[in-house]
C-alpha positions as CSV (number, residue, x, y, z in Angstrom):
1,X,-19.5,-6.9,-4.5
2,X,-16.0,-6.9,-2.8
3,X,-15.8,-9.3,0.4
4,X,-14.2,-7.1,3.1
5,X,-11.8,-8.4,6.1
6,X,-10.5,-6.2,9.0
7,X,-7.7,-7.4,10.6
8,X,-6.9,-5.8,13.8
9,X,-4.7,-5.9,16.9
10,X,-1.9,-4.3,19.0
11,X,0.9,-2.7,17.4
12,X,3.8,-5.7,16.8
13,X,1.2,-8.3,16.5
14,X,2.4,-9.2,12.8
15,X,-0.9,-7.1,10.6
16,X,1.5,-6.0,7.8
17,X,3.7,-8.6,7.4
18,X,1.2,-11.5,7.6
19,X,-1.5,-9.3,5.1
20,X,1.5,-8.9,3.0
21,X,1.6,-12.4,2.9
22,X,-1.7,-13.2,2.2
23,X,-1.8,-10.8,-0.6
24,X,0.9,-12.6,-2.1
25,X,-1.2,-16.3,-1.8
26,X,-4.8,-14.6,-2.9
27,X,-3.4,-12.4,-5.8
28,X,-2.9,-15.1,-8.6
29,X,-6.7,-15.6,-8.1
30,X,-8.3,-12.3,-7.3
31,X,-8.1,-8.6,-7.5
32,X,-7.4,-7.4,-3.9
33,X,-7.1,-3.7,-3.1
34,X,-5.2,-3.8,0.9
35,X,-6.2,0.0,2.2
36,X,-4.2,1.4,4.9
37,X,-0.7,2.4,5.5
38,X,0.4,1.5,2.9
39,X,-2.5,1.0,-0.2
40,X,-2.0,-1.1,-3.3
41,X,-3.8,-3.0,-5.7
42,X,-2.4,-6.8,-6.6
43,X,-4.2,-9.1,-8.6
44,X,-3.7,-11.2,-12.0
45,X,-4.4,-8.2,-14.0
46,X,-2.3,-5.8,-12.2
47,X,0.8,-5.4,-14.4
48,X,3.4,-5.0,-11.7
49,X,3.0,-7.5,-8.5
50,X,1.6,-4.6,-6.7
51,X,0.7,-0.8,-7.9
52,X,0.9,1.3,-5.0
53,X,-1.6,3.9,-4.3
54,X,-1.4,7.2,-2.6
55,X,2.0,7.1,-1.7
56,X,3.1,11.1,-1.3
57,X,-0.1,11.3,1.1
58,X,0.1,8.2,3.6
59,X,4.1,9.1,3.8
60,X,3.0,12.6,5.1
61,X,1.0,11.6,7.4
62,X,3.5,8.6,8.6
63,X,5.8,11.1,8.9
64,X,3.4,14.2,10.8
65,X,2.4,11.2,13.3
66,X,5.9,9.7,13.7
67,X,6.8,13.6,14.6
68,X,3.9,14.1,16.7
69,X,5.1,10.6,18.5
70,X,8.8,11.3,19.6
71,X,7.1,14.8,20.9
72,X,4.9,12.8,23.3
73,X,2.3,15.1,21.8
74,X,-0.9,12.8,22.6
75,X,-3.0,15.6,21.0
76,X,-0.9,15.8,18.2
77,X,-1.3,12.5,17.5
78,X,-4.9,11.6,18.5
79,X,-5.3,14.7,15.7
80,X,-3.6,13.0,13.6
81,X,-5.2,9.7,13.6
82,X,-9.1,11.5,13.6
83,X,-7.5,13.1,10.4
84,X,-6.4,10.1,8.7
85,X,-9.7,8.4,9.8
86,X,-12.1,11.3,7.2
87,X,-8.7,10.2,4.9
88,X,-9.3,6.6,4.9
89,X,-13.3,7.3,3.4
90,X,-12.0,8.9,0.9
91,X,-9.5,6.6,-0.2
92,X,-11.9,3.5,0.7
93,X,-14.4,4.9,-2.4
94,X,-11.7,6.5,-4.7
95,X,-10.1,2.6,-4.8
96,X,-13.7,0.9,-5.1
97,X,-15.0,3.5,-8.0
98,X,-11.9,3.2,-9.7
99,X,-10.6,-0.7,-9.0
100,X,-13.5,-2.6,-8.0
101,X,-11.8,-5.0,-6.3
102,X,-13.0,-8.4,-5.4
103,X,-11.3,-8.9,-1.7
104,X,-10.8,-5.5,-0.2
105,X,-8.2,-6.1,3.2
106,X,-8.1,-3.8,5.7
107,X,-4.7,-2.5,7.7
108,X,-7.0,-1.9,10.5
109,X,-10.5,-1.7,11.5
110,X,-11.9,1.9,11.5
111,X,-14.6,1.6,13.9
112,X,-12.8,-1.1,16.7
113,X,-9.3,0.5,16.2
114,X,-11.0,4.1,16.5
115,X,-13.0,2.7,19.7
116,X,-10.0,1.6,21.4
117,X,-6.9,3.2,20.3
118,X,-9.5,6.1,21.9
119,X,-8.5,5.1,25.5
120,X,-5.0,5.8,24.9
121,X,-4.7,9.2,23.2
122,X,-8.4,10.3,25.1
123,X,-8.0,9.2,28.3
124,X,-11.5,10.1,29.4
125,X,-13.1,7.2,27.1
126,X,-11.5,4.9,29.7
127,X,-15.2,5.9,31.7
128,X,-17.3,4.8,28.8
129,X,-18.7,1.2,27.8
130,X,-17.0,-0.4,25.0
131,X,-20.8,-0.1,23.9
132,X,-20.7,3.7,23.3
133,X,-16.9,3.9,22.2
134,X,-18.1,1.7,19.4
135,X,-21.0,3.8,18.5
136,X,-19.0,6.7,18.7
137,X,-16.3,5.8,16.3
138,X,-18.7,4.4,14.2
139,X,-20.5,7.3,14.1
140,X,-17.1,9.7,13.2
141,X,-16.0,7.1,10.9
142,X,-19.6,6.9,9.3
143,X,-17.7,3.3,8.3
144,X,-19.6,-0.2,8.4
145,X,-18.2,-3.5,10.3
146,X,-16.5,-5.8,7.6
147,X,-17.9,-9.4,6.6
148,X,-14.9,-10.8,8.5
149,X,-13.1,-9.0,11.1
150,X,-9.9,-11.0,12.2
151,X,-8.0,-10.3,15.5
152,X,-4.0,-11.3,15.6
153,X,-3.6,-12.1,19.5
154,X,-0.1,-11.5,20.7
155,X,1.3,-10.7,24.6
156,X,2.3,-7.0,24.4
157,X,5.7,-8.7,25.5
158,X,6.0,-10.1,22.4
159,X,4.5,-7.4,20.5
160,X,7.6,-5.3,22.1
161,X,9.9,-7.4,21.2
162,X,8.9,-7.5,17.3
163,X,8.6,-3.7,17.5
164,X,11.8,-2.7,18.7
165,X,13.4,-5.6,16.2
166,X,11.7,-3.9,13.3
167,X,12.9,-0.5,14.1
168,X,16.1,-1.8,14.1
169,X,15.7,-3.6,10.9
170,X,14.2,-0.3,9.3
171,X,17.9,1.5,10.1
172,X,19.4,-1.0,8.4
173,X,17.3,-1.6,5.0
174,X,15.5,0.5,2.3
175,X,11.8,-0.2,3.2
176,X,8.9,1.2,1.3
177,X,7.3,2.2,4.6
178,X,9.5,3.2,7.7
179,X,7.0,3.1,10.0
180,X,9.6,4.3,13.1
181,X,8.3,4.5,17.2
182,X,4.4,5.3,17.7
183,X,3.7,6.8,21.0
184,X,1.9,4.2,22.1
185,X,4.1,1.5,21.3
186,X,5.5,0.6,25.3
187,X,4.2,-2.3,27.5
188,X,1.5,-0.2,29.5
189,X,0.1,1.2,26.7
190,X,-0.3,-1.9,24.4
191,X,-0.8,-4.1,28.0
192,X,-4.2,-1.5,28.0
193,X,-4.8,-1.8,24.2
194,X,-5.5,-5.6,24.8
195,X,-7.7,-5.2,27.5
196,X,-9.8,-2.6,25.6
197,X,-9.6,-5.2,22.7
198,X,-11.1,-7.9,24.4
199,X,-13.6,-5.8,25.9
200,X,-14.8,-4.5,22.3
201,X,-15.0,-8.3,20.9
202,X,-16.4,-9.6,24.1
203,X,-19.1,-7.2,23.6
204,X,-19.1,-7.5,19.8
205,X,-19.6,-11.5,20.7
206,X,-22.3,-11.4,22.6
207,X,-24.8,-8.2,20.5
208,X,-24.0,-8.7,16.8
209,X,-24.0,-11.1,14.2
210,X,-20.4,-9.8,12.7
211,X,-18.5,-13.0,11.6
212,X,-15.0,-12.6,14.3
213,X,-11.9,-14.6,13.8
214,X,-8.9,-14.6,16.8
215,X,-5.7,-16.1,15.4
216,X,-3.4,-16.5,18.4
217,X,0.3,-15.4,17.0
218,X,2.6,-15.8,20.3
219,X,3.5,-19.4,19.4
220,X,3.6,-19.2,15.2
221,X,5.5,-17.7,12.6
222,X,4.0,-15.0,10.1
223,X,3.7,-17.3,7.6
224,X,1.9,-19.6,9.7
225,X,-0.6,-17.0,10.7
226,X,-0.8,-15.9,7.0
227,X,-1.4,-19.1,6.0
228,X,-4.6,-19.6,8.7
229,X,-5.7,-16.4,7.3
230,X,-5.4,-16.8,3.7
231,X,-7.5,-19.9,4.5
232,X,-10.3,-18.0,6.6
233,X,-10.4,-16.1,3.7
234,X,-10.9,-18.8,1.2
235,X,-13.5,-20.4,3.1
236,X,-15.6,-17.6,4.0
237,X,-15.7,-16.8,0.3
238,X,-16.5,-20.5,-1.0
239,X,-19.6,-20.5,1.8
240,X,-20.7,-17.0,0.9
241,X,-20.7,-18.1,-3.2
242,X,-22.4,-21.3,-1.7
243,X,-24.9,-19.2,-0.1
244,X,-25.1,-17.0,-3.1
245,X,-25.9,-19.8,-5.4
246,X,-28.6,-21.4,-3.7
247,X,-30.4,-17.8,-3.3
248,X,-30.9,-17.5,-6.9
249,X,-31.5,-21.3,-7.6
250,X,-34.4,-20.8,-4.8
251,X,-35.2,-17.5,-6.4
252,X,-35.0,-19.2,-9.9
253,X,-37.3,-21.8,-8.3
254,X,-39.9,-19.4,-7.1
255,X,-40.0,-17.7,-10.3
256,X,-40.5,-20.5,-12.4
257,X,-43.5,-22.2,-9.5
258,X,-45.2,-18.0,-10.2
259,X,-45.4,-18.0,-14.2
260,X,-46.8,-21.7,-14.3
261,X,-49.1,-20.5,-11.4
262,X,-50.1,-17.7,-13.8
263,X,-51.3,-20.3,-16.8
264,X,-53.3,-22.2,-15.0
């Protein structure tokens, strides 16, 4: 079964540099589908470094949001995201039937990203406890917390600052995703996205058992935050094959303590 990691944040916090990155360090060891804007496949069996998938579809709807964005169409965009959100399901089990991958990384998290982002492009969810914009999205996205959800914490200052220096690094270079301005990429809006962030983890803290990782990325490069991930990664796996292990040496163990049980 695929181990699954989330990583999350405000726009310009570093998500698809640093996963980029870490696809690059886990590849050589295991097949890793990354789904989200964009979706590939890189692994030690995967012919080219990385086999992109879905490309003609997630440019669309790049492109239909980007549109929707320099309108100031909230609607149009919020439509556009609850669209891509049925979109990402789909793609989530035609990559899993198909690949099987062994590390699956997510772009974003469906439910905490759908939960939050909420408050901007639904203003009325603002009233709501992050309690019941959680079940909510959830519920839409029919989708189930990863084993490791990791949160990149930047100042929206920052995050400003690396947004409007990749747009202008986008005019300048042949990208394979020109990802242009999102609506919501200003100081108020990502100054609210962090405090609906830490309201969701606060309360994801304190009522679940989901395993939650916060890299703080004002203060380190990408590849320093890659590198922290990558090794989250790599250590969550080791303990889970740990764990794995001594499940069927006990279960081994219980057998064997049954069958002689059985002779006497």
């Amino acid at each position: 079964m695929a181990y699954k990691v989330s990583v999350t944040g405000i726009d310009g916090c570093g998500k698809s540099t640093a996963i980029s990155k870490v696809v690059d360090e886990l590849a050589s060891q295991y097949l890793i589908a990354k789904i989200g804007r964009p979706t590939y496949i890189s692994g030690p069996e995967v012919s080219k470094s990385r086999e992109y998938l879905f490309t003609g579809l997630n440019k669309g709807i790049e492109g239909v949001n980007t549109f929707a964005s320099n309108l100031e169409n909230r609607l149009g965009v919020a439509s556009v995201n609850i669209f891509n959100v049925f979109l990402w399901s789909l793609i989530n089990k035609r990559v899993f039937s198909k690949y099987n991958p062994e590390i699956t990384i997510y772009g974003r998290d469906r439910i905490i990203d759908s939960a939050v982002y909420s408050t901007c492009y639904f203003p009325f969810t603002r009233k709501w406890s992050s309690d019941l914009r959680l079940k909510i999205a959830q519920a839409i996205s029919r989708a189930k917390f990863s084993d490791t959800i990791i949160y990149m914490d930047v100042d929206p200052k920052v995050a400003v600052e690396r947004i409007e220096k990749r747009i202008e690094e986008e005019k300048k270079s042949e990208i394979n995703r020109k990802k242009g301005w999102q609506m919501h990429e200003n100081l108020r809006d990502l100054t609210n996205l962090k405090h609906y962030f830490a309201e969701a983890l606060d309360y994801l803290y304190g009522h679940s058992n989901i395993d939650l990782h916060i890299i703080k990325v004002n203060n380190k490069s990408l590849q320093e935050v890659a590198n922290e991930m990558a090794q989250t990664i790599f250590d969550k796996i080791a303990k889970n094959k740990t764990r794995s292990i001594q499940y069927l040496t006990n279960l081994g163990s219980n057998n064997i303590q049954k069958i002689s049980k059985s002779f006497k």
